[in-house]
C-alpha positions, 0 to 999 in steps of 0.5 A: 500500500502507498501514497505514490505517483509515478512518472515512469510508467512505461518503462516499468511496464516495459521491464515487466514486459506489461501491456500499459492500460489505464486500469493498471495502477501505480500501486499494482506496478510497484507490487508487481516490480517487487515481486521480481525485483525485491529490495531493488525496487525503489531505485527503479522508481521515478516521481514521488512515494510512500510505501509501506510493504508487507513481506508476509513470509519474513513477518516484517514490515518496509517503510519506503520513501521516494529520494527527494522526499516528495512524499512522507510516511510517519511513525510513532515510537514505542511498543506499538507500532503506528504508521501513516502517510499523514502524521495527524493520523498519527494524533491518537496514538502519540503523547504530546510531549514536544521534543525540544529539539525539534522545536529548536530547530524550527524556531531557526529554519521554520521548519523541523528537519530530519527524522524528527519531529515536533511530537517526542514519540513521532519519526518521519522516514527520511528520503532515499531510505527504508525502515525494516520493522520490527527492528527499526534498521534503516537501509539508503538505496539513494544519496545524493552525491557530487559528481562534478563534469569538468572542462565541459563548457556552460553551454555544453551543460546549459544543453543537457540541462534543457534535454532532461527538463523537457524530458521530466516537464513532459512526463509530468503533464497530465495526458488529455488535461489541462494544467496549473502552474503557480507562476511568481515571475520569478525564473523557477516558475517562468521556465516551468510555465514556458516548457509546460506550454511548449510541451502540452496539448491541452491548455496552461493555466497561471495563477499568480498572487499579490497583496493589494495595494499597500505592498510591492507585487510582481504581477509585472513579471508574471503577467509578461511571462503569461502573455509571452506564453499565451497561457490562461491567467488568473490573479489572485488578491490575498488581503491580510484579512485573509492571511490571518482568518485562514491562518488555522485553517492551513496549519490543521493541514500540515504534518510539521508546522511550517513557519513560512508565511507563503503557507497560507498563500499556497492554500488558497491559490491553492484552492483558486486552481482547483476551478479549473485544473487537477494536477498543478505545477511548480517552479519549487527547487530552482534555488536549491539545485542551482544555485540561489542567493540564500548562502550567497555571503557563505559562498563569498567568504569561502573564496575569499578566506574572510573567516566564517568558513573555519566554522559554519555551523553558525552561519548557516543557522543565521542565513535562514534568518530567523531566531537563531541568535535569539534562542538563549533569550527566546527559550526558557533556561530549563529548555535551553539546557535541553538543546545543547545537542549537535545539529543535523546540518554538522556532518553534510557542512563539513563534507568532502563537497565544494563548498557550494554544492554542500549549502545546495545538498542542505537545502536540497536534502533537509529544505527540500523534504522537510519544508517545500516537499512537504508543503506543496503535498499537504497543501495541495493533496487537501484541495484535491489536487495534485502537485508536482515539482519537476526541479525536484525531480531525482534526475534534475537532482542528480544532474544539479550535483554534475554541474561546476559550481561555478556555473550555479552560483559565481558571485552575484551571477546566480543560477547561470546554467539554468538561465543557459537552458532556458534563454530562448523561451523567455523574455529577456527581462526575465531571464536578466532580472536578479531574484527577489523572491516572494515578499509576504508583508507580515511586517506590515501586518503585524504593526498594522492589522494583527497586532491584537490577536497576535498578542491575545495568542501569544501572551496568554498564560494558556498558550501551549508554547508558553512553557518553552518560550520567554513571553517577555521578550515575545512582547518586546518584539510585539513592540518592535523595540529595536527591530532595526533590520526589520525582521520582527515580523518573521519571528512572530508570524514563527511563532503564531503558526507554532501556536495555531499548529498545536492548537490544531493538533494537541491531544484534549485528553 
């Protein structure tokens, strides 16, 4: 049984030598590939998977999930074994002790990475491997490894770069439909926009996003590479009414909370696609697999010895920017004692990779799965729609790790070979322009709109996080004493998702 969705279905009939039908399912593929093909049948696999296997003769139980950790499959600890693709399913049969750990680390990425989770006695599978239980013994079929192809030049590999990505959009597209794309104006989602639209039969719907009219927008950008693609626009206004009321909502529906504040966006555009497409694309893993701005100052120190290389540790925790240098202030003392633990991100920073390719194998491997993945499939599977990330795919992946880093990311010049791969599909003024990234106000929202409810939530003595946290500083930042970089905002919409999640999920026993 599992929660899966395969691109490669021909070639797996063709291995079975199957005559592919409509009635045959992804699942009855995958059971008759195991049949023949056992342990190995995983690697075989391309597009997204959970799967929980029974081996009837063994007594034993696999826990499989797919490479990039398009999908999850969760675990509770314990004498009793319970298993979900979900992990509120997993809400009857778990304590709610929170494991400070996790929260830590989701007070400095917005998310929790790893096979952590926020609740103690929960585990997620970790992507590329399998959990033998009883036992729990974990077996990696797949990692992610750095495979770098030297003296070959940009275009060479901006070549073999736009072969895979119309191999990978292709397969994606659902056959006879229509499909969405979630269209910023940004590179990511505008070249997905122009492969879908080169490469599909049926129509292409955009959907793009703003926030009225107190807030810069991009809808310049998308709204050119929508005509320049000659695609089915639709925009969509999200007030700050509507951020903070659908708030609850969009946390009850994640596994992990999500401290990200395109949550809530990513529901309703969500919803808005629903109209008139089932299946949905997405320009998600454009900055992990080719080289983004995020770790830009990282990268600069690394070639120029300025100091902060010696250790990284700290500087990547400070680049997501949100309370990594507030914990010992942030969290109770008690609590603070509890976290003086390693971190995930040790081992893959201190690699035998470039220096970029290890910043992008973190964010592939633990950003990726552990926030952006996961978003997209709880956000749309609860919409009924299906979305699917094709620079996330195992193969643009694999291909991201063949790339010369300098050809990624090479001081402020940013994801050059994806640009290479592209540049005869889009506008120039788009392939030119240097990333800005979706800004969601939530500054602007909490000095102007949220500013009571906020409080209300996170002062009260009955807030589930008020164990943990330092409500006095919780109220300076409430104030915003000292914000000179403006960054409040981020740390309370942070913390007001960690409250609505638990609120959403704790057990009322």
């Amino acid at each position: 049984m599992g929660d899966l969705w395969l691109s490669n279905r021909q070639e797996l009939s063709e291995k079975l030598d199957l005559t592919l039908t409509s009635e045959i399912r992804d699942i009855d593929l995958v059971a008759r590939l195991w049949e023949r093909w056992g342990i190995e049948t995983p690697s075989l696999l391309q597009g997204m998977f959970g799967l929980v296997v029974c081996d009837l003769e063994l007594q034993q139980l696999l826990l499989v999930r797919d490479p990039v950790g398009a999908r999850t499959i969760y675990y509770t600890m314990g004498k009793t074994c319970w298993i979900a693709p979900q992990m509120s399913s997993l809400n009857p049969y778990r304590s709610n002790q929170l494991d400070s750990i996790a929260l830590r680390d989701y007070l400095t990425c917005s998310f929790v990475p790893g096979e952590r989770t926020m609740w103690q006695d929960v585990r997620e599978i970790r992507p590329g491997t399998m959990l033998k239980l009883p036992g729990e013994q974990t077996t990696t079929y797949w990692q992610l490894q750095e495979r770098v192809i030297e003296r070959e030049s940009l275009a060479w590999h901006g070549d073999k770069l736009r072969s895979q990505l119309e191999q990978v959009v292709s397969e994606y597209l659902p056959k006879q439909e229509p499909v969405g794309v979630f269209l910023s104006g940004g590179l990511d989602s505008s070249c997905i926009t122009a492969l879908a639209t080169q490469l599909h039969n049926a129509p292409v719907h955009t959907y793009s996003i703003h926030f009225g009219s107190e807030c810069a927008n991009e809808l310049e950008f998308s709204t050119m590479v929508a005509n320049h693609c000659q695609t089915n626009h639709h925009i969509l206004e999200i007030t700050f009414q509507d951020m903070w009321s659908q708030l609850p909502e969009t946390m009850a529906y994640l596994d992990d909370p999500i401290g990200d504040p395109l949550t809530v966006p990513n529901l309703l555009i969500g919803k808005l696609a629903r109209n008139d497409v089932s299946v949905t694309l997405n320009g998600e893993g454009g900055d992990p697999c080719f080289g983004g701005p995020k770790n830009q100052p990282m990268l600069i120190d690394s070639l120029y010895n300025l100091g902060i290389n010696h250790d990284p540790l700290p500087a990547y925790l400070t680049s997501f920017q949100k309370c990594a240098a507030d914990l010992p202030q942030l969290l109770k003392p008690e609590i603070w004692n509890q976290i003086q633990q390693p971190w995930i991100f040790e081992e893959d920073l201190n690699s035998e990779m470039s220096f970029l390719n290890r910043l992008m194998s973190l964010n592939i491997k633990f950003k990726g799965a552990d926030q952006i993945l996961t978003k997209v499939n709880n956000l749309t599977q609860v919409v009924g729609l299906q979305g699917r990330s094709p620079l996330f795919d195992r193969r643009i992946v694999e291909l991201s790790m063949a790339i010369p880093p300098e050809y990624k990311l090479s001081g402020v010049q940013e994801k050059a070979v994806l640009k290479q791969a592209v540049a005869d599909l889009l506008p120039a003024a788009i392939i030119d322009r240097p990333k800005s990234g979706m800004m969601v106000p939530v500054q602007l929202g909490f000095h102007k709109y949220w500013h009571r409810q906020a409080a209300s939530i996170l002062l009260s003595r009955h807030a589930l996080i008020a164990p943990y946290v330092n409500q006095d500083l919780i109220k300076e930042w409430l104030n915003f004493r000292g914000d000179v970089w403006g960054r409040y905002g981020i740390k309370l919409w942070l913390l007001v998702s960690l409250e609505v999640w638990l609120q959403a999920n704790y057990n009322k026993r």
